[in-house]
C-alpha positions in Angstrom: 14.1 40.5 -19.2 16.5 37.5 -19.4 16.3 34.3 -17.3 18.2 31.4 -16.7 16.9 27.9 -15.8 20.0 25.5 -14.7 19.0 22.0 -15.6 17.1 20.4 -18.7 15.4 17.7 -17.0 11.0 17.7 -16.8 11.1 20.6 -13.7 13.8 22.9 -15.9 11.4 22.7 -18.8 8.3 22.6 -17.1 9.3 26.3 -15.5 10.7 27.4 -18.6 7.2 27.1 -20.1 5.4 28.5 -16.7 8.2 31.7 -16.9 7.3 32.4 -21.2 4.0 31.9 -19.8 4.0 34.7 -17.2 6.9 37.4 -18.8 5.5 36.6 -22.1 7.4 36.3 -25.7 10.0 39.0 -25.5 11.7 37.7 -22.6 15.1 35.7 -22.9 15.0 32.3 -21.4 18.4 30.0 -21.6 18.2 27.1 -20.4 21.8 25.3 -19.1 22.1 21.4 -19.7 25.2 19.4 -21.5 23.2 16.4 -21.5 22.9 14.8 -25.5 19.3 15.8 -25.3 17.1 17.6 -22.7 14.6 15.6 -20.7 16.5 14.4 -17.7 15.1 11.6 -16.2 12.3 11.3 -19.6 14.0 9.1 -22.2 11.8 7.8 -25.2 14.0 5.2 -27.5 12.4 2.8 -29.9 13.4 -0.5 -28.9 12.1 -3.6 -31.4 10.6 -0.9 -33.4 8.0 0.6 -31.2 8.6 3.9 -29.2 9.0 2.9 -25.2 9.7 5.1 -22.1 13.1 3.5 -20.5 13.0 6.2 -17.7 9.9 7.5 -16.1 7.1 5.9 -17.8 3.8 7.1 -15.8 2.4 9.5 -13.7 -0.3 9.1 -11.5 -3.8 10.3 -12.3 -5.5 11.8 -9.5 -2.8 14.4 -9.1 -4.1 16.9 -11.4 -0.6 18.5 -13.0 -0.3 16.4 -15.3 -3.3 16.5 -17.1 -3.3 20.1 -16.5 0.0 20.2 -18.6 -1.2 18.1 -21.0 -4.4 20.6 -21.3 -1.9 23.9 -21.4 0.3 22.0 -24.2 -2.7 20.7 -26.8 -2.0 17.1 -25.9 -5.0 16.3 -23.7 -5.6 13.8 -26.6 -2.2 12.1 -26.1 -3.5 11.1 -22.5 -3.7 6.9 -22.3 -4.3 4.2 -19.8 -3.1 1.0 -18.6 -5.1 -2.2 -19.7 -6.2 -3.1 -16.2 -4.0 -5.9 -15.9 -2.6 -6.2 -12.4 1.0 -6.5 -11.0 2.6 -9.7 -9.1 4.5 -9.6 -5.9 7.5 -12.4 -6.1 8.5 -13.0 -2.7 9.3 -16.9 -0.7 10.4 -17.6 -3.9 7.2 -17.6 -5.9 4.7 -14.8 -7.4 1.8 -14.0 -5.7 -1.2 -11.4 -6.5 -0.9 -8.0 -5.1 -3.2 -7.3 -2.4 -5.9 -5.2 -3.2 -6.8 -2.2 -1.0 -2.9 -1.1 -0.4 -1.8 2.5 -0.2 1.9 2.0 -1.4 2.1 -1.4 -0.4 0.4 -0.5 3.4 -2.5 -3.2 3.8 -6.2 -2.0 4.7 -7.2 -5.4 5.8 -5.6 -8.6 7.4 -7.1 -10.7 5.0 -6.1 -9.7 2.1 -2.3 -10.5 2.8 -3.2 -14.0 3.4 -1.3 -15.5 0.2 1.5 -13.2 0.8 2.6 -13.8 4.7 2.7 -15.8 7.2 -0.2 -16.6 9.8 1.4 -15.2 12.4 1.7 -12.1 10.6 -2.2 -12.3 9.5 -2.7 -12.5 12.8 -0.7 -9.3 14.5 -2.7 -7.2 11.2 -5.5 -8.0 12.7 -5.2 -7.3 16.1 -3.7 -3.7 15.6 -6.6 -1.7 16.0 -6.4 -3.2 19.6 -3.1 -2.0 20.4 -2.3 1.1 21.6 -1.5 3.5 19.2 1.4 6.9 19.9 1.3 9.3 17.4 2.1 12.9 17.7 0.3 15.4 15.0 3.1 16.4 12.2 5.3 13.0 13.6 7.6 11.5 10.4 8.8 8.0 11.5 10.3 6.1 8.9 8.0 4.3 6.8 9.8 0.5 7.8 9.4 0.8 11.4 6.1 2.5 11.8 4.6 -0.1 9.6 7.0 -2.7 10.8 6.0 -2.3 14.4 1.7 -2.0 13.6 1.8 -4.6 11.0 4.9 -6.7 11.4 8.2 -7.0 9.3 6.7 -9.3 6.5 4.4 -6.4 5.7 7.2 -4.1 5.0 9.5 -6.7 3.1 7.3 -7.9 1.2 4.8 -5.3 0.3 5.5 -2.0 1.4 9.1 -2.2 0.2 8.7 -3.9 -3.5 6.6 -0.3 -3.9 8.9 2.3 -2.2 11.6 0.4 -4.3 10.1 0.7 -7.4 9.4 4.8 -6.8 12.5 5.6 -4.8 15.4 2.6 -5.4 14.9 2.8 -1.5 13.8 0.8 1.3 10.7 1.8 3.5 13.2 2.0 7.0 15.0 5.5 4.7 11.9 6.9 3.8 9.6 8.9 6.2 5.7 7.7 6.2 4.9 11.5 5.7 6.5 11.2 2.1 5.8 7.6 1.6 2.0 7.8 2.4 1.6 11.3 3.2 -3.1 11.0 3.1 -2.1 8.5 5.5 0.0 10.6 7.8 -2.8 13.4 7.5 -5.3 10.7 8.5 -3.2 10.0 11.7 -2.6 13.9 12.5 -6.8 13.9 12.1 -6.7 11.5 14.7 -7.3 7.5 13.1 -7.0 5.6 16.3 -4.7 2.8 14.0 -2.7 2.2 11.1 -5.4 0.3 10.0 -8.4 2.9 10.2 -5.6 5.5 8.8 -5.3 3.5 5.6 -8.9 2.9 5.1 -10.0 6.6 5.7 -7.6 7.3 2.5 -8.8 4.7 0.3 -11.0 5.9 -2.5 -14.6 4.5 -2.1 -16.3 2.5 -4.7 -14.7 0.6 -7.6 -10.8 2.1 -8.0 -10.0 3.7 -11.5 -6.6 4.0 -13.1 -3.8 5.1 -10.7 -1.6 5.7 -13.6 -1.6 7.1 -16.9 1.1 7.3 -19.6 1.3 9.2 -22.9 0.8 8.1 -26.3 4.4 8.1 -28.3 5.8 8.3 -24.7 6.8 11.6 -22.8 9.1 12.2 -25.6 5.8 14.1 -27.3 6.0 16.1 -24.0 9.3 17.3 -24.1 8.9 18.5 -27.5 6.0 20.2 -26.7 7.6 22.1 -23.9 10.9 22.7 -25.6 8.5 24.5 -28.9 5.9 26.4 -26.9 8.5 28.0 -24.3 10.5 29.3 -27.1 13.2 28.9 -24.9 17.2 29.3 -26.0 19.4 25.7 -25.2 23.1 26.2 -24.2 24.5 22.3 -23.8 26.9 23.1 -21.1 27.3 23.0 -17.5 27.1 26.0 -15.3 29.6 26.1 -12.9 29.5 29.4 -11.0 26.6 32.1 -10.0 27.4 35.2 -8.6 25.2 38.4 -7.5 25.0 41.4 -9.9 23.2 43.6 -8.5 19.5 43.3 -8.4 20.2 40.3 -10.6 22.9 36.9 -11.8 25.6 36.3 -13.5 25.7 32.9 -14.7 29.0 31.2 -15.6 29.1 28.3 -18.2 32.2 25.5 -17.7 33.5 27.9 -21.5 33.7 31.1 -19.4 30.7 32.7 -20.6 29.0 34.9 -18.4 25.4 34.9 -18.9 23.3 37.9 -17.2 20.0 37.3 -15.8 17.2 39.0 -13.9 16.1 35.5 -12.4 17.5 32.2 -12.2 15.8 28.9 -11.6 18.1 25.7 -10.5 16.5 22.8 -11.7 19.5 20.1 -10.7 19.9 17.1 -8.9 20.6 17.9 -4.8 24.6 17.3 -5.1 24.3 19.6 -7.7 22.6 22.1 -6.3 24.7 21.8 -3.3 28.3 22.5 -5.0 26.5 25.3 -7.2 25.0 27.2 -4.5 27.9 27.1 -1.6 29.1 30.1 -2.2 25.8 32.6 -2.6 23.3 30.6 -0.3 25.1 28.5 2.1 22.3 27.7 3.9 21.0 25.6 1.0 23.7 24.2 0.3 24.1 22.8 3.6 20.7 21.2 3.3 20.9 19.7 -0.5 24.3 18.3 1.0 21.6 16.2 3.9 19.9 14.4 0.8 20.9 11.5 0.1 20.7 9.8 -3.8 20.4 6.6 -5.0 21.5 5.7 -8.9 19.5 2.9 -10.9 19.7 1.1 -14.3 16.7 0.2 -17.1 17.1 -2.9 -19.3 14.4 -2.8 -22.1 13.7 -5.6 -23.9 11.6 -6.7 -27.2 11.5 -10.7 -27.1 9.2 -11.5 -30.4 5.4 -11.8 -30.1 4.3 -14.3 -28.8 6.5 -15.0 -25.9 4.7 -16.7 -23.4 4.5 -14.0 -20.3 1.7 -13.7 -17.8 -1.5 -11.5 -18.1 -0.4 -9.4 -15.7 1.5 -5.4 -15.9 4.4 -6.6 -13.9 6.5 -8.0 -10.7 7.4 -6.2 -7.5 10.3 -8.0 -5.9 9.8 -8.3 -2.2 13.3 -7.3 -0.1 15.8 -10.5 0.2 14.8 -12.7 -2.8 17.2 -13.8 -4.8 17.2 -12.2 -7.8 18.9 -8.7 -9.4 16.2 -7.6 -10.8 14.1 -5.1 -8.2 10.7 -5.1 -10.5 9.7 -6.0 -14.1 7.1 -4.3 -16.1 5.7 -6.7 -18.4 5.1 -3.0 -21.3 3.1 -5.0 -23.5 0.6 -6.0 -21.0 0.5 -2.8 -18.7 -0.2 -0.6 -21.9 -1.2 -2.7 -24.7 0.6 -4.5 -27.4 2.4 -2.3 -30.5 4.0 -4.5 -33.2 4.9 -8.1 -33.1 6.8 -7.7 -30.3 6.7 -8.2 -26.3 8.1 -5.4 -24.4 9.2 -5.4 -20.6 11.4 -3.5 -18.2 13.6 -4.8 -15.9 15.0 -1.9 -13.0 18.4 -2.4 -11.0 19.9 -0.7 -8.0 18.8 0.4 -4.3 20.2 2.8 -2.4 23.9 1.7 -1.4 24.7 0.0 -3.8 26.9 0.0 -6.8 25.0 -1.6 -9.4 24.2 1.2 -11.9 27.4 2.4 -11.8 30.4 -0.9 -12.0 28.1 -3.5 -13.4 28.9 -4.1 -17.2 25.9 -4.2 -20.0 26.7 -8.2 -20.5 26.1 -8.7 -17.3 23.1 -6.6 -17.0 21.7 -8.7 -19.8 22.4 -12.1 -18.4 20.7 -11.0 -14.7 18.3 -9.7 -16.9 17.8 -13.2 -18.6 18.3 -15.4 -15.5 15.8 -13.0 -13.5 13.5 -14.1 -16.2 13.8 -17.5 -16.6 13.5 -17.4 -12.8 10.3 -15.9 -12.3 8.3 -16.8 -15.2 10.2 -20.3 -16.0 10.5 -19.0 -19.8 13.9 -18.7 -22.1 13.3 -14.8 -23.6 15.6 -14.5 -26.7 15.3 -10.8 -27.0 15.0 -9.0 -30.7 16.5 -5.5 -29.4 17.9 -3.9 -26.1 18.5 -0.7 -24.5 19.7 0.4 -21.3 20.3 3.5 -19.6 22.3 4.2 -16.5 20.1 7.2 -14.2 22.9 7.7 -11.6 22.5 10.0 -8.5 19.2 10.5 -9.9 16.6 9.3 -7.2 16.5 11.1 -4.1 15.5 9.6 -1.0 13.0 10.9 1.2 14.3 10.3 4.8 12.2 11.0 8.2 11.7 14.7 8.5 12.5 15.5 4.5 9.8 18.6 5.3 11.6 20.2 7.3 14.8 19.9 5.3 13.3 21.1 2.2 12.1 24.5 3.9 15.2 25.3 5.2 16.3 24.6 1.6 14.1 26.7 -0.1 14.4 29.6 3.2 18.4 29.8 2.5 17.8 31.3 -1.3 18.4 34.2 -1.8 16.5 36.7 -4.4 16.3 35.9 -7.7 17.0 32.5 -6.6 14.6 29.3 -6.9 14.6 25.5 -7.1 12.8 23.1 -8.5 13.8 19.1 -8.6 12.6 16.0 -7.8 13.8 16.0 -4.6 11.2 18.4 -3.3 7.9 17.9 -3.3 7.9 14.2 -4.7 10.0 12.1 -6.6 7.4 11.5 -9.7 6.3 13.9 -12.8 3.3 15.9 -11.0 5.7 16.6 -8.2 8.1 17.9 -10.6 5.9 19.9 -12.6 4.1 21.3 -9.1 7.5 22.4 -7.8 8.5 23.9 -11.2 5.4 26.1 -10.7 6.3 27.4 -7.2 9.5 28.2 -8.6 8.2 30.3 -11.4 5.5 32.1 -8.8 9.1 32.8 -6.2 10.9 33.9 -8.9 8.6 36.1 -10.7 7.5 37.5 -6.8 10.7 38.1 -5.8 12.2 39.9 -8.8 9.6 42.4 -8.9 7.4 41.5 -12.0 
């Protein structure tokens, strides 16, 4: 048996391991990505000497793929956690603590946005559970106005969008509350009488552990693990046509080769997918076309130990502050210093905008410095620097993006699957949870 997975990103290599996993070591897997390395949206560099994630760097804990992976790959051990430092909100032009008891930014109690808004806001928190609430079982309003109109606009601006930002480079009015806060949207379809019940009923009771979890020498150690253990065959270019053969594919590479498969697996970004698949499943092409992406940009930095930054993981910039900068993870005090260096993160680019692709590296680095100086009132020299440019890479999750993925994944034909982040969830679990399904579709619909 031969199979072909089309993209080298986490989900490609995630199924490549689930497919040796299931048709065992004799079977041919080739997998198609003309990348410099494989990974996709995982990056590892060492910047001032120590090893740091410059794309995704966590993955949240109480989804269980992850560890699961970890588990199935040897490197439970790897597993590590932040320090328990917390993150800042800057918004009106000053930081402010993040309110505790949030689901992605959405409060669970007036009170605790007190420092953040204004009292007229505190006030119309507080008297939602009054108001009459509408909401229809399975409804997917956009996270901005459902929150917007319970809570009030200052809610969304400056808490509920400094999150969706950070996960999507989007603002809460493009992404539905189903994908946003999706235990909060159950809670509704339940029947919560408010906003406000909804996000309490979803709240973990008792003291909160870790919502995130990172790996020890980065996720590089990951994608090494999964390249070794699915034994699977690299070919660094881009596929460019697929066409049926049969029961099975033929896959053509942008050097003419045609590669035969009994199953193929396309693991690529929706635009991607979309020009691949127009001519053998319309119907999903017509769908990946409906998603829209948006493109963002990392600047890593090592400033030399000591640098006088707060005791805090990070900062959340609420929507309409001046600065470039969309949120700063202060590395060295999220995870723990390494060497005699600070490290921090500063992320650029929302959805519509151009910044990841037409802004220079100098001027990345001077926003990156000013943004600084601006929020923490300190002159960084930095030791080292790395940036990397993730364009088209961050899918956004409008209103109804359900429905959208089923008819997706209903226009495939056999022998066809997908797996991406623009499916089931934007972060690593998603990915890897996805990559599953499209092993078990594959493997069901090719007759194994």
């Amino acid at each position: 048996m031969s199979y072909c997975v089309v993209g080298g990103g986490i989900s490609g290599l995630v199924a490549a391991l689930r497919l040796r996993r299931a048709v065992g070591p004799d079977a041919t897997i080739t997998v198609f990505d003309p990348a410099d390395r494989l990974g996709g949206i995982l990056r590892t560099e060492r910047v001032g000497g120590q090893t740091m994630d410059i794309g995704a760097e966590a993955f949240v804990v109480r989804r269980p793929e992850v560890p699961a992976l970890l588990a199935d790959l040897g490197l439970a051990g790897r597993r590590i956690s932040p320090t328990g430092t917390r993150p800042l909100i800057y918004a009106d032009a000053r930081l402010h603590p993040l309110p505790a008891g949030t689901v992605n930014g959405i409060p669970s109690a007036a009170e605790t946005m007190t420092d953040l808004v204004d009292a007229a806001t505190v006030a119309h928190m507080g008297a939602e559970p009054t108001r009459p609430l509408s909401w229809t079982a399975g409804a997917d309003p956009s996270a901005g106005d459902f929150v917007g109109d319970r809570f009030g606009a200052q809610v969304v601006a400056r808490s509920v969008d400094p999150m969706l930002s950070g996960v999507y480079a989007g603002a809460a009015g493009g992404i539905g509350l189903r994908s946003a806060v999706p235990a909060v949207a159950a809670a509704l379809d339940r029947g919560a009488p408010n906003l406000t019940e909804a996000v309490r009923a979803v709240l973990p009771p008792g003291p909160a552990g870790p919502v995130f979890g990172a790996v020890e020498g980065g996720y590089q150690v990951v994608l090494d693990a999964l390249i070794a253990q699915s034994g699977l065959r690299w070919q660094p270019t881009a596929v460019v046509e697929l066409q049926r053969d049969g029961g099975g594919w033929n896959v053509y590479d942008d050097e003419g080769a045609c590669w035969p498969a009994d199953g193929v697996i396309l693991a690529l970004p929706a635009p991607r997918l979309a020009t691949l698949t127009a001519g053998v499943a319309p119907r999903t092409a017509a769908a990946a076309r409906r998603i829209e992406v948006a493109s963002s940009v990392v600047v890593a930095l090592a400033a030399p130990g000591g640098t006088p930054l707060p005791q805090n993981s990070g900062v959340l910039v609420a929507t309409g502050e001046r600065l470039h900068a969309k949120a700063i993870t202060l590395s060295s005090r999220k995870w723990g210093p390494r060497g005699n260096v600070e490290l921090m993160r500063l992320s650029f680019g929302r959805c519509g905008d151009t910044i990841a692709r037409d802004t220079s590296d100098d001027v990345l680095l001077d926003w990156s410095l000013e943004d600084l100086r601006t929020v923490f009132g300190i002159d960084v020299a930095p030791v080292d620097v790395r940036m990397h440019r993730w364009l088209d890479a961050m899918p956004q999750y409008a209103p109804g993006h359900g429905g959208l993925v089923a008819e997706l994944r209903a226009g495939l034909p056999p022998g066809l699957a997908v797996a991406g982040n623009f499916l089931d969830g934007i972060g690593v679990p998603a990915c890897a949870a996805a990559a599953g399904l499209a092993v078990e579709s594959l493997l069901g619909r090719v007759g194994r």
